[in-house]
PDB file of N, CA, C and O in Angstrom:
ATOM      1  N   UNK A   1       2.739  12.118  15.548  1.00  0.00           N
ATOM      2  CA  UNK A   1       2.707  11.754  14.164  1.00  0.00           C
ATOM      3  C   UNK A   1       4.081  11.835  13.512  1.00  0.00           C
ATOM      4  O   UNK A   1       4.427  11.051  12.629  1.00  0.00           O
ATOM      5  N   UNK A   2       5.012  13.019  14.081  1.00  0.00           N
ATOM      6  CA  UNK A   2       6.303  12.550  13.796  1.00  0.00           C
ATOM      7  C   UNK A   2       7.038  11.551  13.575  1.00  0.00           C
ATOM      8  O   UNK A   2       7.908  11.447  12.710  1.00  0.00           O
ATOM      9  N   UNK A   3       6.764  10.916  14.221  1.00  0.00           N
ATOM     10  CA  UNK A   3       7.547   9.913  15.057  1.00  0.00           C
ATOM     11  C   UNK A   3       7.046   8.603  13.954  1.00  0.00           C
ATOM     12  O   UNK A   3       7.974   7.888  13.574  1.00  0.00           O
ATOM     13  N   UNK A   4       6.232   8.403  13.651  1.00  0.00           N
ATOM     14  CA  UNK A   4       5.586   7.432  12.708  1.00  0.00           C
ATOM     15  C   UNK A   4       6.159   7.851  11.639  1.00  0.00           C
ATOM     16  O   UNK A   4       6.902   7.066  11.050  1.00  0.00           O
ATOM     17  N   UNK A   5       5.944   9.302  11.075  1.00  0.00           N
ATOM     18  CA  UNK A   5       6.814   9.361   9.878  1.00  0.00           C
ATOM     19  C   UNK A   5       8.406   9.410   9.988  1.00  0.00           C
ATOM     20  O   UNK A   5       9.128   9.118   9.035  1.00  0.00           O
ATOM     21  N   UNK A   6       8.766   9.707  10.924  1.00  0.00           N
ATOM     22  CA  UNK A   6      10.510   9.494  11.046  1.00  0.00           C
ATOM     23  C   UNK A   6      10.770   7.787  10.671  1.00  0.00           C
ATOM     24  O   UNK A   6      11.624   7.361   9.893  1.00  0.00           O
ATOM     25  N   UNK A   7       9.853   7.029  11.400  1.00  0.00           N
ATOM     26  CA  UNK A   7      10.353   5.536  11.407  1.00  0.00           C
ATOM     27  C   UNK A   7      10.022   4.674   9.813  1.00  0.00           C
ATOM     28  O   UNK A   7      10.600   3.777   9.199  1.00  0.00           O
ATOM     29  N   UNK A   8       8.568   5.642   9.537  1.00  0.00           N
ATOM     30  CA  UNK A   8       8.098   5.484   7.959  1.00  0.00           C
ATOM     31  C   UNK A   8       9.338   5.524   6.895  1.00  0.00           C
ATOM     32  O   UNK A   8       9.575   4.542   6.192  1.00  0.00           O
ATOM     33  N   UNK A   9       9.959   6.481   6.835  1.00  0.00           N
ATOM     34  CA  UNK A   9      11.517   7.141   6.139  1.00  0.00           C
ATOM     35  C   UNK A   9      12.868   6.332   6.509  1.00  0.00           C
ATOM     36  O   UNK A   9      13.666   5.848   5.707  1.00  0.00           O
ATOM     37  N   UNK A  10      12.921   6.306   7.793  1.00  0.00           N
ATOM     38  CA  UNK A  10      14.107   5.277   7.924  1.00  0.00           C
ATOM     39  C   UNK A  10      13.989   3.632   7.553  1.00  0.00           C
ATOM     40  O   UNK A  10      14.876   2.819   7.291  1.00  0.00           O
ATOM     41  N   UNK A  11      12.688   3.501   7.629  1.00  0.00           N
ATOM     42  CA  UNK A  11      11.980   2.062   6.862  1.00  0.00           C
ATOM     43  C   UNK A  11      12.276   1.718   5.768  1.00  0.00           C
ATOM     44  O   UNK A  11      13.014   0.794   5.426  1.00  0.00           O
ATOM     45  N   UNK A  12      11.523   2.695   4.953  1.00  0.00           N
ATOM     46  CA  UNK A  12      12.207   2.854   3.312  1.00  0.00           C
ATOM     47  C   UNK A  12      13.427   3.762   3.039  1.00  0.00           C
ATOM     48  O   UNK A  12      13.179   4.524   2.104  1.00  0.00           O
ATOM     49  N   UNK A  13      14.452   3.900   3.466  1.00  0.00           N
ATOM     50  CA  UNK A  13      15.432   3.848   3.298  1.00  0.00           C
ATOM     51  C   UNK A  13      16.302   2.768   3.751  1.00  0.00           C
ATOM     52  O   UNK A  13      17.389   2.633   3.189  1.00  0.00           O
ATOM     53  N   UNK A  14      15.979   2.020   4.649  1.00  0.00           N
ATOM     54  CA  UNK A  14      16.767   0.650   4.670  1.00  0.00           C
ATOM     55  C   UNK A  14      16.318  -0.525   3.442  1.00  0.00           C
ATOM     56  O   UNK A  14      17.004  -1.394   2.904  1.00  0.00           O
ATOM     57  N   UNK A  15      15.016  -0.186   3.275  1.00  0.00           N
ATOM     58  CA  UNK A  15      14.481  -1.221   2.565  1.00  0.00           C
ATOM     59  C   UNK A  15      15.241  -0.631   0.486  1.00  0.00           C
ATOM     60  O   UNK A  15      15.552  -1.198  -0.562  1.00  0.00           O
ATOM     61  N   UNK A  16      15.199   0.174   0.804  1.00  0.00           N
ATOM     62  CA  UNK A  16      15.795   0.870  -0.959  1.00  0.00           C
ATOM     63  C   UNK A  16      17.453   0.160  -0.730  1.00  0.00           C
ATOM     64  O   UNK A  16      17.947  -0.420  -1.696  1.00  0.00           O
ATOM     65  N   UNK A  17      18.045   0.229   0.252  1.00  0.00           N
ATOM     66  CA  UNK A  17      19.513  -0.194   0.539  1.00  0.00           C
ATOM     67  C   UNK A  17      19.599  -1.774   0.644  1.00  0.00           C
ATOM     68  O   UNK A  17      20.764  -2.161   0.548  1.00  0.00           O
ATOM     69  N   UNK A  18      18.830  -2.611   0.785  1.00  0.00           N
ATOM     70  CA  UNK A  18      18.716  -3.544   0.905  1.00  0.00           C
ATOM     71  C   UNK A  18      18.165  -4.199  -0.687  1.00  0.00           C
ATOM     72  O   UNK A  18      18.785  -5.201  -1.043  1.00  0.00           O
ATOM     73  N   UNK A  19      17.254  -3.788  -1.474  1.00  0.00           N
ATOM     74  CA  UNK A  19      16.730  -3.543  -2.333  1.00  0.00           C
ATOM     75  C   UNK A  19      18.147  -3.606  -3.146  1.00  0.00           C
ATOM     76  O   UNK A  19      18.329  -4.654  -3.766  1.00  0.00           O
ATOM     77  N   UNK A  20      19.102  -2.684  -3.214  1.00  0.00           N
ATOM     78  CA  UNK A  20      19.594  -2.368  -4.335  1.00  0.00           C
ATOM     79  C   UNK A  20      21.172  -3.124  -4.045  1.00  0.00           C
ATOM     80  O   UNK A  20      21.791  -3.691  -4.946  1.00  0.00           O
ATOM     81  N   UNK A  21      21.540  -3.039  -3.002  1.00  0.00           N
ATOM     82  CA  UNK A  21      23.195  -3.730  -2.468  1.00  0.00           C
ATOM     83  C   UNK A  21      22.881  -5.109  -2.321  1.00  0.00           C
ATOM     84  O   UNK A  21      23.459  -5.907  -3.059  1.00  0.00           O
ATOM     85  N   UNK A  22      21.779  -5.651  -1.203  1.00  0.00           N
ATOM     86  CA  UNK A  22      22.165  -7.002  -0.863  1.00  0.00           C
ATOM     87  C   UNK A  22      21.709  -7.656  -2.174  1.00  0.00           C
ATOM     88  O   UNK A  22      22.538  -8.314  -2.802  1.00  0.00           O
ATOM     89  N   UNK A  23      20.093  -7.489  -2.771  1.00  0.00           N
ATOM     90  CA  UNK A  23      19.411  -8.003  -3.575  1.00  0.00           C
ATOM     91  C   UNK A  23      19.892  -7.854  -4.825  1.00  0.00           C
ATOM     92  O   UNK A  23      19.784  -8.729  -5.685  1.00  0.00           O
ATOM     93  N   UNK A  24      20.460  -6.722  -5.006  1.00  0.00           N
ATOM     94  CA  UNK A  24      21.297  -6.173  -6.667  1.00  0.00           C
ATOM     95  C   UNK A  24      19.749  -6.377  -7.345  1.00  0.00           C
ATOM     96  O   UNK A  24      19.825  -7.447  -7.949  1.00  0.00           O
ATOM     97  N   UNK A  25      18.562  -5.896  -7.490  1.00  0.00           N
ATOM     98  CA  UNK A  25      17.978  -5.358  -8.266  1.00  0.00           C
ATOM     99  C   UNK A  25      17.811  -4.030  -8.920  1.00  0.00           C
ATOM    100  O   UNK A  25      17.991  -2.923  -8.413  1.00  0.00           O
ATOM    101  N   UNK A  26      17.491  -4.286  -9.960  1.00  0.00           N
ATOM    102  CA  UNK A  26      17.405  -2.619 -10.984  1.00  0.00           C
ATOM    103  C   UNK A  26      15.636  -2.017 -10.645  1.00  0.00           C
ATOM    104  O   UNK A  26      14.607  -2.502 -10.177  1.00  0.00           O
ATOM    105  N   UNK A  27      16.024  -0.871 -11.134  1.00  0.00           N
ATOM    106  CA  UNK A  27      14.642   0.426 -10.883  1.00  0.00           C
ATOM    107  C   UNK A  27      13.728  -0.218 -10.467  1.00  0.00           C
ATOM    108  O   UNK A  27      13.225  -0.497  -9.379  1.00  0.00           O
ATOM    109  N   UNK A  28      13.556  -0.450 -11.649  1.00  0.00           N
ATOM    110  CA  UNK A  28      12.305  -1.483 -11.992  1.00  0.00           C
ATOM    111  C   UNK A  28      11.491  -2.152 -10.959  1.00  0.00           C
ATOM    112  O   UNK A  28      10.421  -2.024 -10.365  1.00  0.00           O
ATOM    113  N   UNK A  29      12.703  -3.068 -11.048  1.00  0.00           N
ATOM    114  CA  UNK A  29      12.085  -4.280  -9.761  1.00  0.00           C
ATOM    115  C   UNK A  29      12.065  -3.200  -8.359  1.00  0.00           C
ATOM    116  O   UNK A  29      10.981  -3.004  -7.810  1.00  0.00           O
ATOM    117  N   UNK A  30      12.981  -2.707  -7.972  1.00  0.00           N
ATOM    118  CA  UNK A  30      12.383  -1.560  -6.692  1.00  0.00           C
ATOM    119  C   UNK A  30      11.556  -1.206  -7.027  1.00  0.00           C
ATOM    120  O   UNK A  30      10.632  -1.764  -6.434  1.00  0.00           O
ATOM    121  N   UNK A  31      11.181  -0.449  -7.782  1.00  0.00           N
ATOM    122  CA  UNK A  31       9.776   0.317  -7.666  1.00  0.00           C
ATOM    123  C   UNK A  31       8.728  -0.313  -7.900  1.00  0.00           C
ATOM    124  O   UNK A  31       7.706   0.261  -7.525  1.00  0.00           O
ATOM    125  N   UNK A  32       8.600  -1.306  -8.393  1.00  0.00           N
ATOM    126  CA  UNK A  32       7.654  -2.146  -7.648  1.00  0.00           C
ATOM    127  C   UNK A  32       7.362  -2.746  -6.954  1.00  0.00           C
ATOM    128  O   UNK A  32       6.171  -3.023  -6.809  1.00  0.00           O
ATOM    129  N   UNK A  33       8.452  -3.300  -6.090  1.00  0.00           N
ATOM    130  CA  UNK A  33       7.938  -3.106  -4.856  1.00  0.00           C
ATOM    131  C   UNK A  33       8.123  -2.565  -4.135  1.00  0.00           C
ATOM    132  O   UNK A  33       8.371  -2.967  -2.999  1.00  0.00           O
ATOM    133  N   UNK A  34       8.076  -1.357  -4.523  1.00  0.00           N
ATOM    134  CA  UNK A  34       7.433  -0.172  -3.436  1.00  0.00           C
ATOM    135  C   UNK A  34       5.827  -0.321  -3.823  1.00  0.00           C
ATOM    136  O   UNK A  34       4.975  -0.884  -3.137  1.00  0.00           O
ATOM    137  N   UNK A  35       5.654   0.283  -5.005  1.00  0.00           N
ATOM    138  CA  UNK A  35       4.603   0.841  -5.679  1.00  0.00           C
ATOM    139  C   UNK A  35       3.600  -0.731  -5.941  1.00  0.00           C
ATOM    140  O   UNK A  35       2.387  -0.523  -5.902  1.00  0.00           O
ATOM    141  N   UNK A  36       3.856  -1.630  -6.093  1.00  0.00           N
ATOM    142  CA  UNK A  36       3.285  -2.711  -5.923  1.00  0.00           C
ATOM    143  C   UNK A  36       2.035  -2.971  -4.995  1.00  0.00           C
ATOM    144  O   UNK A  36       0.956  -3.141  -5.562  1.00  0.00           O
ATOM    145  N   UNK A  37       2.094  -3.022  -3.434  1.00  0.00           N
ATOM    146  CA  UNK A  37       1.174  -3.012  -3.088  1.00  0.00           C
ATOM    147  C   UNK A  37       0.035  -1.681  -3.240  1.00  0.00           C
ATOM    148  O   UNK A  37      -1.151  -1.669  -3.570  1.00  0.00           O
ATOM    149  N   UNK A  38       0.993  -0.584  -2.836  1.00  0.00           N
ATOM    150  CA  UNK A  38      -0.537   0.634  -3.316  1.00  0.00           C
ATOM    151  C   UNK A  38      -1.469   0.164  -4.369  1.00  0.00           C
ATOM    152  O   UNK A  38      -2.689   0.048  -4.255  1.00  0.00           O
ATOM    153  N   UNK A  39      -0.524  -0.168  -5.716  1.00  0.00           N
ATOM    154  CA  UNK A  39      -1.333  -0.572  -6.742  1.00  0.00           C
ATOM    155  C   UNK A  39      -2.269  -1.582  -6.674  1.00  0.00           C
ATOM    156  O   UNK A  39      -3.319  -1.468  -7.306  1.00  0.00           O
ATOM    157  N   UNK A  40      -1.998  -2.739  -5.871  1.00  0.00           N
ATOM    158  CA  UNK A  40      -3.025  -3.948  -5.636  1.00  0.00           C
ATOM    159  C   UNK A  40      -3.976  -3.830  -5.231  1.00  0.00           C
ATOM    160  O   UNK A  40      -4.968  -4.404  -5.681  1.00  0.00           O
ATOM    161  N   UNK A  41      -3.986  -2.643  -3.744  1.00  0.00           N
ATOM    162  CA  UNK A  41      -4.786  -2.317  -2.851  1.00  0.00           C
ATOM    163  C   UNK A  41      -5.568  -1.275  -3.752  1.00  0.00           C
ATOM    164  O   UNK A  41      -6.758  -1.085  -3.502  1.00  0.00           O
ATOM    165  N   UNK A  42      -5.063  -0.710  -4.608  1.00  0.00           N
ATOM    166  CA  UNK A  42      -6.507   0.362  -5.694  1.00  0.00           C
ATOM    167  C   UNK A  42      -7.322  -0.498  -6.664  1.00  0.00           C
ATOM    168  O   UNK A  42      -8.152   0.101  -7.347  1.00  0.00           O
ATOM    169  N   UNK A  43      -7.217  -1.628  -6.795  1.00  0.00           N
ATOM    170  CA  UNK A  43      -7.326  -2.712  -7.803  1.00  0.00           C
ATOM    171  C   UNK A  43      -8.801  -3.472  -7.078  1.00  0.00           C
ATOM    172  O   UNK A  43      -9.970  -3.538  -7.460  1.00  0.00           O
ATOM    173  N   UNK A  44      -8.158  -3.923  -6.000  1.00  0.00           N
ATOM    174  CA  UNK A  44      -9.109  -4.465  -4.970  1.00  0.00           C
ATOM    175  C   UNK A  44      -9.955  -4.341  -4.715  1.00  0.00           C
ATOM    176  O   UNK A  44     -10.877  -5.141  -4.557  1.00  0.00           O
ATOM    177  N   UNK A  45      -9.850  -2.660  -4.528  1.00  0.00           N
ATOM    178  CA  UNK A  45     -10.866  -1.753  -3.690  1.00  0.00           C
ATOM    179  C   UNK A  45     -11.775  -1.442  -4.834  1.00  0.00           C
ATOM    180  O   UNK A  45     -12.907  -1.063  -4.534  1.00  0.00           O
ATOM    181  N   UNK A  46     -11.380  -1.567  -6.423  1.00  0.00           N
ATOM    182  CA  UNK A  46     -12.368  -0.951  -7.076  1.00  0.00           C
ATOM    183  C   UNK A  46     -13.044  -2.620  -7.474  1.00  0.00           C
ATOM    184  O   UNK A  46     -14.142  -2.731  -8.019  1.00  0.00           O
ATOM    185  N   UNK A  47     -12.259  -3.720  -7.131  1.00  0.00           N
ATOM    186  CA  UNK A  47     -13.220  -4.973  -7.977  1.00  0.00           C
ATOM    187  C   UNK A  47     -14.233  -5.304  -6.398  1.00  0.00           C
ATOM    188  O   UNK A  47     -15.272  -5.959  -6.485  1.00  0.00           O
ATOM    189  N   UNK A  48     -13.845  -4.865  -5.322  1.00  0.00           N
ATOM    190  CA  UNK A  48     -14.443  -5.792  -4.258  1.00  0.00           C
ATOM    191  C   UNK A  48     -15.481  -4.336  -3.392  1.00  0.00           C
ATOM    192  O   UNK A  48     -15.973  -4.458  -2.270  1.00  0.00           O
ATOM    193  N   UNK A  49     -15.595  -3.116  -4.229  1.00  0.00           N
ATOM    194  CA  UNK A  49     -16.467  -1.817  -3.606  1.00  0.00           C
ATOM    195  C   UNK A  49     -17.713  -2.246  -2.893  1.00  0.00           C
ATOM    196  O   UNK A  49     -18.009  -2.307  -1.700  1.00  0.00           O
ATOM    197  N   UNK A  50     -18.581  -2.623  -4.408  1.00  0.00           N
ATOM    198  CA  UNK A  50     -19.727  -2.699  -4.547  1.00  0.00           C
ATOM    199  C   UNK A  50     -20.586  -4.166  -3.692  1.00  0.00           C
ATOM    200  O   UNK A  50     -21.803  -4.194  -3.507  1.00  0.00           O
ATOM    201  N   UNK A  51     -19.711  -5.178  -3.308  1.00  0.00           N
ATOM    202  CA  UNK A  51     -20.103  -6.068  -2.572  1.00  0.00           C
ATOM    203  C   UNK A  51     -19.825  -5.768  -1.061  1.00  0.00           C
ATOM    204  O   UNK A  51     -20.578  -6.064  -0.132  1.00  0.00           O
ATOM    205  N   UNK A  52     -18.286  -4.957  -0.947  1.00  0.00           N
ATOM    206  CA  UNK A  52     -18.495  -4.375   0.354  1.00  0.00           C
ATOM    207  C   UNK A  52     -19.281  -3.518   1.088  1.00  0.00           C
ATOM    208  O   UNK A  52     -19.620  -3.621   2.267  1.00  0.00           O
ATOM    209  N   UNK A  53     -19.587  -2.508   0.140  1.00  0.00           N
ATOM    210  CA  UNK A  53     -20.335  -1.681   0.089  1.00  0.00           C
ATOM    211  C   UNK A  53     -21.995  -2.258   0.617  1.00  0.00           C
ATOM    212  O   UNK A  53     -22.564  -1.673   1.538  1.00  0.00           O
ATOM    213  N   UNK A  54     -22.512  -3.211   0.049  1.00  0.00           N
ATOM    214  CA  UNK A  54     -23.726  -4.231   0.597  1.00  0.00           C
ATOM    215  C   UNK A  54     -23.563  -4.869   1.910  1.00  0.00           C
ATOM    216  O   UNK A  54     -24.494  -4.974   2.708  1.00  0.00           O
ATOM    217  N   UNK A  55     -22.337  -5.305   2.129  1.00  0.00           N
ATOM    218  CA  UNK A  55     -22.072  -5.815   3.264  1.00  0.00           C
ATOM    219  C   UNK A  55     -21.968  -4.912   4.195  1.00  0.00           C
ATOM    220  O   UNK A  55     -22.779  -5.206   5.073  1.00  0.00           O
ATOM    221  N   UNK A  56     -21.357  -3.902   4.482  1.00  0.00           N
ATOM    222  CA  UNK A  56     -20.866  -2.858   5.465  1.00  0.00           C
ATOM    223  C   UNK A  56     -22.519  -1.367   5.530  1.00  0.00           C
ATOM    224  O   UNK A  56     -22.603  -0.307   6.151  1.00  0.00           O
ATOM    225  N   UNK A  57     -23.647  -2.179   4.426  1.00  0.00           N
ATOM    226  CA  UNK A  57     -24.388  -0.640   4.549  1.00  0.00           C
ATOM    227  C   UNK A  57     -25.423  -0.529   5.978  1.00  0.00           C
ATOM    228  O   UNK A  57     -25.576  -1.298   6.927  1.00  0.00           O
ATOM    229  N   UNK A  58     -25.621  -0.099   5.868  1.00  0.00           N
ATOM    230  CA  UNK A  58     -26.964   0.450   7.236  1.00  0.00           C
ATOM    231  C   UNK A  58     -28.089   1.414   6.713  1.00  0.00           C
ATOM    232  O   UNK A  58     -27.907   2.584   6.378  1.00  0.00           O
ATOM    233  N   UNK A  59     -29.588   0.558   6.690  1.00  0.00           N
ATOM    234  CA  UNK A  59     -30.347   1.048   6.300  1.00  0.00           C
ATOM    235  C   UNK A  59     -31.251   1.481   7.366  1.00  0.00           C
ATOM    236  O   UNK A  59     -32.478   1.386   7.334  1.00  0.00           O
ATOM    237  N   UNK A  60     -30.648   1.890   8.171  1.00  0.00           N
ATOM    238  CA  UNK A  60     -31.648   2.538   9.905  1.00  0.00           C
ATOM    239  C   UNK A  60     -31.979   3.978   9.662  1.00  0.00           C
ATOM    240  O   UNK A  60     -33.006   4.453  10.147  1.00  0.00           O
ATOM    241  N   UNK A  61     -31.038   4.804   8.827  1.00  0.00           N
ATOM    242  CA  UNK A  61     -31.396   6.453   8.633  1.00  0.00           C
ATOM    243  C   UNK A  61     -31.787   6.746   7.426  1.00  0.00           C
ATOM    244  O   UNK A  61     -31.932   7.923   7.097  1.00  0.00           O
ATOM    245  N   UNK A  62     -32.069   5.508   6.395  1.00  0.00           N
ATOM    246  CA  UNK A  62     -32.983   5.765   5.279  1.00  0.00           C
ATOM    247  C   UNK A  62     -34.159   6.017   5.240  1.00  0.00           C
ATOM    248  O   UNK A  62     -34.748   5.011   5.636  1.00  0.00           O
ATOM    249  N   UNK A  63     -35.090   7.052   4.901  1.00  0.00           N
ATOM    250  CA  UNK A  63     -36.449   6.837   4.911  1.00  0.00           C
ATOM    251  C   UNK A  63     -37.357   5.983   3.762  1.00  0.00           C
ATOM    252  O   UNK A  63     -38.575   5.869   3.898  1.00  0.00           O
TER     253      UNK A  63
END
């Protein structure tokens, strides 16, 4: 699991350096996209639950 987070960290640290030198964007625009997808993916998950939720259930151990 190390090893995933070592490469996780050197990931986003190339990507913040790239982000801010090649691209010349401000805070802002970095941190969203960082924070951008998390946010989409909590968005998603709360508009698309309740149909997944129907789709994915199993009614074999209900009585």
């Amino acid at each position: 699991m190390s090893a995933v987070g070592g490469i996780g960290s050197i990931t986003a640290t190339l990507l913040m350096v790239t982000y801010i030198y090649f691209w010349q964007l401000d805070a802002i625009q970095t941190s969203l996209l960082f924070a951008g997808p998390i946010i989409l993916a909590v968005l998603l998950s709360g508009v698309f639950s309740k149909s997944l939720n129907r789709l994915f259930e199993n009614n074999r151990y209900c009585a």
